[in-house]
C-alpha positions as CSV (number, residue, x, y, z in Angstrom):
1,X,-15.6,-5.2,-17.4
2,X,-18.9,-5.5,-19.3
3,X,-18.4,-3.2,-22.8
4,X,-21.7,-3.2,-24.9
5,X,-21.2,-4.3,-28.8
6,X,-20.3,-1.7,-31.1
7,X,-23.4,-3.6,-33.3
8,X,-26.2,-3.1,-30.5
9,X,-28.0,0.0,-31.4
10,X,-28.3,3.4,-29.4
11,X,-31.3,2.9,-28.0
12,X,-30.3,-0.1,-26.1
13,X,-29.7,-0.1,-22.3
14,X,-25.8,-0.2,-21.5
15,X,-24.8,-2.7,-18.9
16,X,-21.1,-1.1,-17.7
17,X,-20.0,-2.3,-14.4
18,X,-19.1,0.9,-11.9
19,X,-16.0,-1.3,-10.8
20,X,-14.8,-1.2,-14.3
21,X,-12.4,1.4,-15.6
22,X,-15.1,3.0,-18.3
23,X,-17.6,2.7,-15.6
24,X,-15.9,4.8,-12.8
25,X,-15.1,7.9,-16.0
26,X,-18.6,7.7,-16.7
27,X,-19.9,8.6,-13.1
28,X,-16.8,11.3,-13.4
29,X,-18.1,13.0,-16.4
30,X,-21.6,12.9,-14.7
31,X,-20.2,14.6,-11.7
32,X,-17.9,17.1,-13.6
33,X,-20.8,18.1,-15.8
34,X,-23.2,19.0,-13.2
35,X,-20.4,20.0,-10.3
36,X,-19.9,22.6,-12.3
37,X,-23.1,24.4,-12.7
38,X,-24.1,23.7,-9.3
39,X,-20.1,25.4,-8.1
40,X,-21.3,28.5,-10.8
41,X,-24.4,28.5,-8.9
42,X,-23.1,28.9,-5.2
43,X,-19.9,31.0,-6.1
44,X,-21.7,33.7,-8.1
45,X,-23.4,35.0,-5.3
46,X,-20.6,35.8,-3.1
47,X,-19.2,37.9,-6.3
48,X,-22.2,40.0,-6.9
49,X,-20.9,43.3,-5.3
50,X,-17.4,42.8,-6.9
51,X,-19.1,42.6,-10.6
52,X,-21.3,45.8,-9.4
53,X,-18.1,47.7,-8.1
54,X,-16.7,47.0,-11.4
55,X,-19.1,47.3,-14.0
56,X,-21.2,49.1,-12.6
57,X,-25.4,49.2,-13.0
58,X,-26.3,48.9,-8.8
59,X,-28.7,46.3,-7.9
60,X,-30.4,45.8,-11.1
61,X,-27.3,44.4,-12.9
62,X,-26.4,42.7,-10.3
63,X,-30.5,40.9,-10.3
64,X,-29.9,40.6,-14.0
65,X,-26.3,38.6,-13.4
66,X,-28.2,35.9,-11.5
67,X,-31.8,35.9,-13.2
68,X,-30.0,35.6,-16.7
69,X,-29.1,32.1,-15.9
70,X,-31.9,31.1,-14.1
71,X,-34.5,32.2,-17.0
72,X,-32.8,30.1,-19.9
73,X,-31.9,27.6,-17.6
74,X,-35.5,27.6,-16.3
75,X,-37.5,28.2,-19.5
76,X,-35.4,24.9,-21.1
77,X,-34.8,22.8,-18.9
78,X,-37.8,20.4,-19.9
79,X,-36.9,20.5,-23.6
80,X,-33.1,19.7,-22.7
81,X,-34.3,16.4,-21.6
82,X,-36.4,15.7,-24.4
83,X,-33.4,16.8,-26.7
84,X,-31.3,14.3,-25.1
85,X,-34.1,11.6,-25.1
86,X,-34.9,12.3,-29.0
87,X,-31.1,13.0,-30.5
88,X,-28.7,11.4,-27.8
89,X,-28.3,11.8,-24.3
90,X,-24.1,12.2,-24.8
91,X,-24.3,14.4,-27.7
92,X,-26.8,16.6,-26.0
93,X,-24.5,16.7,-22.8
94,X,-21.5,17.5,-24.8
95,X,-22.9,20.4,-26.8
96,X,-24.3,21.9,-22.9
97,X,-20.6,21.6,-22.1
98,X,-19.7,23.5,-25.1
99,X,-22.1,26.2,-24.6
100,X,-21.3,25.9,-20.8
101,X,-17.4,26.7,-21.7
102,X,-17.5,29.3,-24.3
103,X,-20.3,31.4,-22.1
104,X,-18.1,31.2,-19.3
105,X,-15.1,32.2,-21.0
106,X,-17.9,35.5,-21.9
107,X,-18.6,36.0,-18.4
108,X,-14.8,36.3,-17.3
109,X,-13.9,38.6,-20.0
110,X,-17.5,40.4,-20.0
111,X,-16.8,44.2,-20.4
112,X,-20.3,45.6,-19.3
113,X,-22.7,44.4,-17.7
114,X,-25.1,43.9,-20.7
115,X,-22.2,41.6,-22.2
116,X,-22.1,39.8,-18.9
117,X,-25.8,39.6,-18.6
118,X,-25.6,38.0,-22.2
119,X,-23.2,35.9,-21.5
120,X,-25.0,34.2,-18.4
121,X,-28.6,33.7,-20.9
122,X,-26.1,31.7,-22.9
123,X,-24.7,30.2,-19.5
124,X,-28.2,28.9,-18.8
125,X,-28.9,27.1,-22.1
126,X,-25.7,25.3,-21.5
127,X,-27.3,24.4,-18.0
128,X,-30.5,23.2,-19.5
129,X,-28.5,20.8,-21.5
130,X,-26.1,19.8,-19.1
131,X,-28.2,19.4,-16.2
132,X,-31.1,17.1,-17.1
133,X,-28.8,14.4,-19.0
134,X,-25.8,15.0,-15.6
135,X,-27.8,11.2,-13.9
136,X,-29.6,10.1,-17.2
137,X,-26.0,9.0,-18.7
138,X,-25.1,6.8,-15.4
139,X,-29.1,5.8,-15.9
140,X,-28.1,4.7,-19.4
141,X,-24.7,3.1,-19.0
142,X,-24.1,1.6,-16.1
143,X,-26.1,-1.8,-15.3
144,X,-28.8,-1.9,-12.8
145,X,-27.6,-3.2,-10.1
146,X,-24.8,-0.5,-10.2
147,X,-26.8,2.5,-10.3
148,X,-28.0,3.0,-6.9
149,X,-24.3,3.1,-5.5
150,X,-23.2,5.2,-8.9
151,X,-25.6,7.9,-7.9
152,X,-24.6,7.7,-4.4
153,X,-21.1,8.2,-5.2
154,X,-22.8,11.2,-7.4
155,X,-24.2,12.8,-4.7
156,X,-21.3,13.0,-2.5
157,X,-18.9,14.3,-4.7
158,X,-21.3,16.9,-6.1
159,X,-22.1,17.9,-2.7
160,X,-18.4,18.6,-1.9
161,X,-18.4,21.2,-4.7
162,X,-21.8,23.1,-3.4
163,X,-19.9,22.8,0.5
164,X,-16.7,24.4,-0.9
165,X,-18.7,27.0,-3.7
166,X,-18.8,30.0,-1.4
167,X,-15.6,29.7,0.0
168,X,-13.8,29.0,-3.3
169,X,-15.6,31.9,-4.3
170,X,-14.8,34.4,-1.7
171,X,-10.7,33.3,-2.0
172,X,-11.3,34.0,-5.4
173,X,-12.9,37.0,-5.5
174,X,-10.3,38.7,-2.6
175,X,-7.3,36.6,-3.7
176,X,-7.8,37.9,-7.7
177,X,-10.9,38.7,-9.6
178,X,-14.7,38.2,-9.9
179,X,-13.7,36.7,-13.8
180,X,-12.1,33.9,-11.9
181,X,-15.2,32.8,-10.5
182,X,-16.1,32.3,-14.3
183,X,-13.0,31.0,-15.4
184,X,-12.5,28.6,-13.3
185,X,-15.4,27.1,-15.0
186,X,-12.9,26.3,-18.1
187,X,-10.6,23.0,-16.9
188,X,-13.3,21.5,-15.2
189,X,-15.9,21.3,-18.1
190,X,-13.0,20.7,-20.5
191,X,-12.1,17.9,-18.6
192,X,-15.7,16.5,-18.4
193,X,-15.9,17.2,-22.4
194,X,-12.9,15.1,-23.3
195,X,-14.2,12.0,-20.3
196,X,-17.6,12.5,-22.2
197,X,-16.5,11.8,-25.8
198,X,-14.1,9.4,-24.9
199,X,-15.7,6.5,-22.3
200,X,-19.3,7.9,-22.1
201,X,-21.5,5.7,-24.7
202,X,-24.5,7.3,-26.7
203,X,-27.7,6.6,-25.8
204,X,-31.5,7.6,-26.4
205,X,-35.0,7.0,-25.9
206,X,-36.6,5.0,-28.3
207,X,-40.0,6.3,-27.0
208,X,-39.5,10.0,-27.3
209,X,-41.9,11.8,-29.3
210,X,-41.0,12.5,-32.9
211,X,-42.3,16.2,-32.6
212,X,-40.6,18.7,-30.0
213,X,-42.7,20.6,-28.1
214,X,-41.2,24.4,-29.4
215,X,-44.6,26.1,-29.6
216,X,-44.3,25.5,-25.3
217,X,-40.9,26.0,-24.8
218,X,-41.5,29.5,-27.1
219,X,-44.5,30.3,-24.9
220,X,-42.9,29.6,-21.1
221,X,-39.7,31.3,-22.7
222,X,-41.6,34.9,-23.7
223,X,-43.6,34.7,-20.4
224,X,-40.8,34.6,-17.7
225,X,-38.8,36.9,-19.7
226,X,-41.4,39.1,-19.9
227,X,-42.4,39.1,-16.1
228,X,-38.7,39.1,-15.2
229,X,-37.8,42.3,-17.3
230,X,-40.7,44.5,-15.8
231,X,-39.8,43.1,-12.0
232,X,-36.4,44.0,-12.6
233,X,-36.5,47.0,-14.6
234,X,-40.0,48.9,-13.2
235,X,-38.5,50.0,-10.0
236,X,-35.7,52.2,-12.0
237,X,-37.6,53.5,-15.0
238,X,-41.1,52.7,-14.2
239,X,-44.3,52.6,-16.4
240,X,-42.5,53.1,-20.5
241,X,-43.5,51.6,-23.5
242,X,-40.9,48.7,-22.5
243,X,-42.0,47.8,-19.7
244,X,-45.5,47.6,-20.8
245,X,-44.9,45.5,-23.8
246,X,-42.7,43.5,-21.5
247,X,-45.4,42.3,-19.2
248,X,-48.1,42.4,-22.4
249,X,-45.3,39.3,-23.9
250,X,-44.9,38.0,-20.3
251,X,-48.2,37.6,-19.2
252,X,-49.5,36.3,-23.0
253,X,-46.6,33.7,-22.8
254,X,-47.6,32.8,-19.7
255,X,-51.8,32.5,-20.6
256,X,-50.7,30.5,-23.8
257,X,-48.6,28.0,-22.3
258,X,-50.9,25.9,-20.4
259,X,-53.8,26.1,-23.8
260,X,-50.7,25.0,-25.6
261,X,-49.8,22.0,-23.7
262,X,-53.3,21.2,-23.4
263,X,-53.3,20.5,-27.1
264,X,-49.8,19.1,-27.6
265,X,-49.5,15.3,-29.0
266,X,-46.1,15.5,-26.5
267,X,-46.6,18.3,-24.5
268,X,-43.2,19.7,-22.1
269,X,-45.5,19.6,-19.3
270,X,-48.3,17.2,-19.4
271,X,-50.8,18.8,-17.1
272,X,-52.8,15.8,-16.3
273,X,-49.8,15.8,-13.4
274,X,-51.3,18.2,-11.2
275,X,-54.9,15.8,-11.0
276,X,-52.8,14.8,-8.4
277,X,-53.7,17.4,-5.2
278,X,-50.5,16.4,-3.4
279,X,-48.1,17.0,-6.2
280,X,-49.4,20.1,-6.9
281,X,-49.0,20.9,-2.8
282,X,-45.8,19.5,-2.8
283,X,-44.7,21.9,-6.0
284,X,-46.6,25.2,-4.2
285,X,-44.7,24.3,-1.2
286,X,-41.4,23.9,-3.7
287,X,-42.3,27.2,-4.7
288,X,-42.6,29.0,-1.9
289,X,-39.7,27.3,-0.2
290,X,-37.9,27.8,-3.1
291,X,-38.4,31.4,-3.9
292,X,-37.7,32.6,0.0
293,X,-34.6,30.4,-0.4
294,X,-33.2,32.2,-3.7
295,X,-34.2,35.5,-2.4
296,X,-32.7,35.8,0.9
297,X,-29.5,33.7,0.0
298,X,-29.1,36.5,-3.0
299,X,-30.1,39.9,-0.5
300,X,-27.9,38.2,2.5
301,X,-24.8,37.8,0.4
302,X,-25.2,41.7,-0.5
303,X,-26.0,42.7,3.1
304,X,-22.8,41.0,4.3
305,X,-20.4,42.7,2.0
306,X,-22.0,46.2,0.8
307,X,-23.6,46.8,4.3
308,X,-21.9,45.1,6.9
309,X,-18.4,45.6,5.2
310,X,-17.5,41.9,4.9
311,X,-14.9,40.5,2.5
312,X,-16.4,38.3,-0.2
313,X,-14.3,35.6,1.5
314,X,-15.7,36.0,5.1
315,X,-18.6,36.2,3.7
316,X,-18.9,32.7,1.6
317,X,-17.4,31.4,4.8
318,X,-20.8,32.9,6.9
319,X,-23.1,31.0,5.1
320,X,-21.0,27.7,4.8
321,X,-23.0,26.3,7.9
322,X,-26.4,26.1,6.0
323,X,-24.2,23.6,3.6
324,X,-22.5,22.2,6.4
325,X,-26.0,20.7,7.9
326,X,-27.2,19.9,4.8
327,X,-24.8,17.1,4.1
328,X,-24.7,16.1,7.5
329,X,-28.4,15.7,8.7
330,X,-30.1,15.5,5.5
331,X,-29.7,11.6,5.5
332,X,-31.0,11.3,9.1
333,X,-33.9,13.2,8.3
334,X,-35.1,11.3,5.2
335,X,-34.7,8.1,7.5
336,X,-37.0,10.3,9.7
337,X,-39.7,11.3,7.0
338,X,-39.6,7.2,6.3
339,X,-40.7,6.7,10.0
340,X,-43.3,9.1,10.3
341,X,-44.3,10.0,7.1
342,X,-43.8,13.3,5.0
343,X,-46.1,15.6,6.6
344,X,-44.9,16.3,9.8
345,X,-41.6,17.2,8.5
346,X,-42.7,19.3,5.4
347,X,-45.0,21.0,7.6
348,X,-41.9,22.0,10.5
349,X,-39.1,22.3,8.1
350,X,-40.5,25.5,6.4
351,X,-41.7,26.9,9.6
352,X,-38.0,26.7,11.8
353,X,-36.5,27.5,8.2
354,X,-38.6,31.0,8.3
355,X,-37.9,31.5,11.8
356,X,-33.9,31.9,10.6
357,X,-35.1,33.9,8.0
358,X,-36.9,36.2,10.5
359,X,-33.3,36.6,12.7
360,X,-31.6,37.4,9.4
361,X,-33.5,40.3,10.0
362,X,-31.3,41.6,12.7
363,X,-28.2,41.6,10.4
364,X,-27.9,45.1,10.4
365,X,-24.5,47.2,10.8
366,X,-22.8,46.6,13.7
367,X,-24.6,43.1,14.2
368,X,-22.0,40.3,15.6
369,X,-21.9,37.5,13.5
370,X,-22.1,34.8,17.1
371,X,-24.7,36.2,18.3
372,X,-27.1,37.4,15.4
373,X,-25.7,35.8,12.0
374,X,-24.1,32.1,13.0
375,X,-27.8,31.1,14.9
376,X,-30.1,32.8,12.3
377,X,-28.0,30.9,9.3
378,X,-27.9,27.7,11.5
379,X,-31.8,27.9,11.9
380,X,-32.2,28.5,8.8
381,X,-30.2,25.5,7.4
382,X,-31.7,23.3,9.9
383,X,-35.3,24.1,8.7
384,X,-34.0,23.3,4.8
385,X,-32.7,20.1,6.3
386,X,-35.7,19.1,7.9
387,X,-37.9,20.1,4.3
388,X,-35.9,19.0,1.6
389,X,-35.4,15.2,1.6
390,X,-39.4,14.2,2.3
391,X,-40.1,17.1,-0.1
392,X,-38.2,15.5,-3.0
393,X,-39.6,12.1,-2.1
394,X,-43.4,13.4,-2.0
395,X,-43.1,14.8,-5.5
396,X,-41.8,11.4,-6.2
397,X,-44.3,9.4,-5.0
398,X,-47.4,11.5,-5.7
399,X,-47.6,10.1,-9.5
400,X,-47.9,6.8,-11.2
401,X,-44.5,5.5,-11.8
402,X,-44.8,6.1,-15.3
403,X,-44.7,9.7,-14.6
404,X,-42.1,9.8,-11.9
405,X,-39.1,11.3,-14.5
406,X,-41.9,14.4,-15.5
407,X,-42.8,14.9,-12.3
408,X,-39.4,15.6,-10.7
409,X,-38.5,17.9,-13.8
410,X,-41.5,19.9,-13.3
411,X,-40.4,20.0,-9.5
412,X,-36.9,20.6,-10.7
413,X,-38.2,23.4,-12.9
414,X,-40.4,25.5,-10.7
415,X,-37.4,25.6,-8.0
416,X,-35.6,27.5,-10.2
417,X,-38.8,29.8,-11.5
418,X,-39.5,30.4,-8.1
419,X,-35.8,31.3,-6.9
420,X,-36.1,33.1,-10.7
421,X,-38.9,35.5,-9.2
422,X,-38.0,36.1,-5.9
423,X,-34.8,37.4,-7.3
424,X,-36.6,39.8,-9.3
425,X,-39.3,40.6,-7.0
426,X,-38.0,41.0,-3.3
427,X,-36.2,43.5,-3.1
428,X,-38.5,46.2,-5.1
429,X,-41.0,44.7,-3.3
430,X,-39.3,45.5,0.3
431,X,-38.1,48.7,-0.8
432,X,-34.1,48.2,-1.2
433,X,-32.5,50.7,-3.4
434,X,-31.4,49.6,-6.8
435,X,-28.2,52.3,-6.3
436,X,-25.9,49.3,-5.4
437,X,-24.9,50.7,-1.9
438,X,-25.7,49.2,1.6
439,X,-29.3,47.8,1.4
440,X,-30.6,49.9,4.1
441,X,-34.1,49.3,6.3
442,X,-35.6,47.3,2.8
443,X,-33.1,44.1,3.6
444,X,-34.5,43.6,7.0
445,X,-38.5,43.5,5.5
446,X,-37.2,41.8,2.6
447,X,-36.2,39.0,5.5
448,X,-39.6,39.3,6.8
449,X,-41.2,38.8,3.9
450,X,-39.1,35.7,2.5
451,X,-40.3,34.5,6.6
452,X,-43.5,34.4,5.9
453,X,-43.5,32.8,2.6
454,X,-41.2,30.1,3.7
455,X,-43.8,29.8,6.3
456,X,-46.8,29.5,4.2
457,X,-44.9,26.7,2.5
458,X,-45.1,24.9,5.4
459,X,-49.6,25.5,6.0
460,X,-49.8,24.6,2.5
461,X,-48.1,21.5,3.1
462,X,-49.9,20.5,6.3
463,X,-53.0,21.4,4.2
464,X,-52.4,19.1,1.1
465,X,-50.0,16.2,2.2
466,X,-51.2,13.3,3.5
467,X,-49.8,11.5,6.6
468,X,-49.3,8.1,5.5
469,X,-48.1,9.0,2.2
470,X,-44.9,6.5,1.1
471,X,-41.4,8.4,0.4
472,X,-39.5,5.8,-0.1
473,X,-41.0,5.8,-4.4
474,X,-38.2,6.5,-6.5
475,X,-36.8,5.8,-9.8
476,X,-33.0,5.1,-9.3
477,X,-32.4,3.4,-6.0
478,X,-30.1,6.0,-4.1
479,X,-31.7,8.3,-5.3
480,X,-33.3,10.0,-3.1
481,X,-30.3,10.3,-0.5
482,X,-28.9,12.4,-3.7
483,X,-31.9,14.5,-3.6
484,X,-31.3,15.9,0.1
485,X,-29.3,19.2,-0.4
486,X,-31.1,22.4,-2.2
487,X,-28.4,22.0,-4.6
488,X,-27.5,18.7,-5.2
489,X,-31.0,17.6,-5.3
490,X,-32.4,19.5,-8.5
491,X,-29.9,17.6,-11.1
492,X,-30.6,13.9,-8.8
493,X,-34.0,14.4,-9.5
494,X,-33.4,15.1,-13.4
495,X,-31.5,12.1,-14.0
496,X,-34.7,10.9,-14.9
497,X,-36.3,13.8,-16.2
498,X,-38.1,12.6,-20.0
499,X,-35.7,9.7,-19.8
């Protein structure tokens, strides 16, 4: 077992073996910490009618319950890695835990829906400390030639917990309580708190600027709260002197941020990243991918159980397949993007991905789930397989290497905008009802629309990625076969984010 010197100083590179005792609890506090924002993630979904039969507020709570973590967790997830970087990559991941904990606890005990809505903000500035420093601490600690099978091992057992979210969800949900979904939050990040303080050793980033960027994080803050509030909240109260200062603050933050990095001496988002034409196709087609992804995963979840009458349990278990063919094809299909090159792949993937969205279309009342909802989910998983892995790897490769941990945070980050905003905007936008009820004629055109974004994802990709383009560039080996599931990959990729 190779234990560093007490003497040596933070900033130095750690050189554990993964065979060792310390080594193995160190990948186990990786995989705690982030296994359990990505189980929060998948389980939450299944509970939304549940929370709105209880608490009341229809659709719009029920938006808010899911955008609340995805704005703080979106607006900070760049400054959580420089926070870690700058004041210690342990200490930052202990204090997310923290947060993590005691805005869970808030969820399950959440009165209202405000307090619950409050509770998940906090829920997602827990995430955006968690999740960048989840990879960055086996990065730190374990030697080199360690880390490729340390992520590995990462990726699987984190992938276990997104296969078995919706299910665990669903037994909860019938078998007790929505709060459960929440509390069951509390041993597993307790657990990772006491591995973390214990075995994990402290590390940080000599090179991270001396200055934080807050002017940025203030900016990109104000603007999606802004937007998010009046797409949530305009459909119900339409045009008052809230919702007009609301999109005043949004679309200022939003103007502002880009001058403001512009100028920064250590900018969150150093724009000289999108010089590069296919990163920024890669990150449109993220965003497009990304956003009919978060949409229809959020509207099909309601449809099953407020329209179609399912339990939340039968209805986790519907979706499991999408998961399901994730894990098992995603591999064979990066060794397929290697062959032929990401294109091809990034191109089909969105296009068979938005067909399945179009057949989710058809799950109306009355609809049987062998014929209509087991292929249209199948498709639909099959065309996320097909998309993801290449489409990690492209971001990957599209910079210099130098720029490789920014690049896959800003990836990272405008996933979650992007599911952030479809939220918000889908179902106003197709017409659903905010009463809470079955979603009516607006589900199946909110279907069609997320269809033909998915598919634009794919044109923009034929348009902007190159053939030939390598996929194999990445900054951990192992990486990248962490990177293949919609979940799994956005904390792989932020192992590295500002590190």
């Amino acid at each position: 077992m190779s234990v560093p010197s007490p003497a040596r100083p933070p900033e130095a590179r750690q050189s554990i073996e993964l065979a060792s005792a310390r080594g193995r609890r160190i990948v186990l506090a990786a995989v705690l910490g982030s296994g359990v924002a990505l189980l929060d993630g998948s389980v939450v979904n299944i509970a939304l009618p549940a929370i709105g039969r209880d608490l009341g507020g229809g659709l719009v709570v029920q938006q808010w319950v899911l955008d609340g973590y995805l704005l703080s967790l979106s607006a900070l997830l760049l400054l959580g890695g420089v926070l870690g970087d700058r004041y210690g990559r342990r200490l930052v991941f202990s204090i997310g835990l923290v947060a993590f904990t005691l805005a869970s606890l808030a969820c399950g005990l959440a009165p209202t829906g405000p307090a619950l809505i409050v509770a998940r903000l906090v829920q997602g500035v827990g995430g955006a400390l968690l999740v960048p420093g989840s990879l960055a601490l086996i990065d730190a600690s374990l030697r080199s030639d360690d880390r490729g099978r340390a992520v590995g091992l990462w990726a699987g057992l984190t992938g276990v917990a997104s296969a078995i979210g919706p299910f665990v969800g669903g037994w909860l949900v019938v078998a007790a309580s929505w709060r459960w979904v929440f509390f069951l939050n509390l041993p597993l990040t307790a657990a990772a708190l006491w591995v973390t303080l214990r075995h994990v050793p402290e590390s940080r980033d000599p090179s991270a600027p001396a200055r934080l960027d807050l002017a940025g994080a203030a900016a990109i803050t104000l603007g999606l709260t802004g937007l998010t509030y009046t797409m949530i909240e305009f459909p119900s109260t339409g045009w008052t002197t809230r919702t007009i200062v609301a999109i005043a603050v949004g679309v200022l933050g939003l103007v502002a941020f880009p001058v403001i990095e512009a100028r920064s001496r250590a900018p969150l988002l150093p724009l000289d990243v999108f010089r590069s034409r296919q990163f920024t196709g890669a990150n449109l087609t993220t965003f497009t991918v990304y956003a009919s992804l978060g949409g229809a995963l959020f509207l099909v979840a309601l449809q099953l159980q407020q329209s179609l009458g399912y339990s939340a349990l039968v209805a986790g278990v519907a979706t499991l397949p999408i998961t399901v063919l994730m894990l098992l094809l995603s591999s064979r299909m990066g060794a397929f993007a290697q062959r032929v090159g990401p294109r091809a792949p990034m191109t089909l993937g969105p296009l068979v991905a938005g067909v399945g969205l179009a057949l989710m279309s058809r799950i109306v009342p009355g609809a049987s789930y062998w014929t209509v909802i087991l292929p249209a989910v199948a498709i639909f998983g099959l065309g996320l397989t097909i998309t993801v892995a290449p489409l990690t790897s492209t971001v990957l490769a599209s910079v210099p290497e130098h720029q490789v941990g920014t690049a896959s945070g800003v990836n990272n980050a405008v996933a979650r905008t992007a599911s952030l905003l479809a939220v918000a905007v889908l179902p106003p936008l197709a017409g659903i009802s905010t009463h809470g009820g079955p979603l009516g004629p607006g589900f199946s055109r909110a279907m069609l629309i997320a269809a033909g974004l998915c598919g634009l994802g794919g044109v923009i990709a034929l348009l902007t990625v190159r053939r030939g383009v390598a996929v194999t560039t990445n900054p951990l080996p192992g990486v990248r076969q962490a990177c293949q599931h919609p979940c799994t990959r956005r904390p792989a990729e932020e192992a590295r984010t500002r590190s």
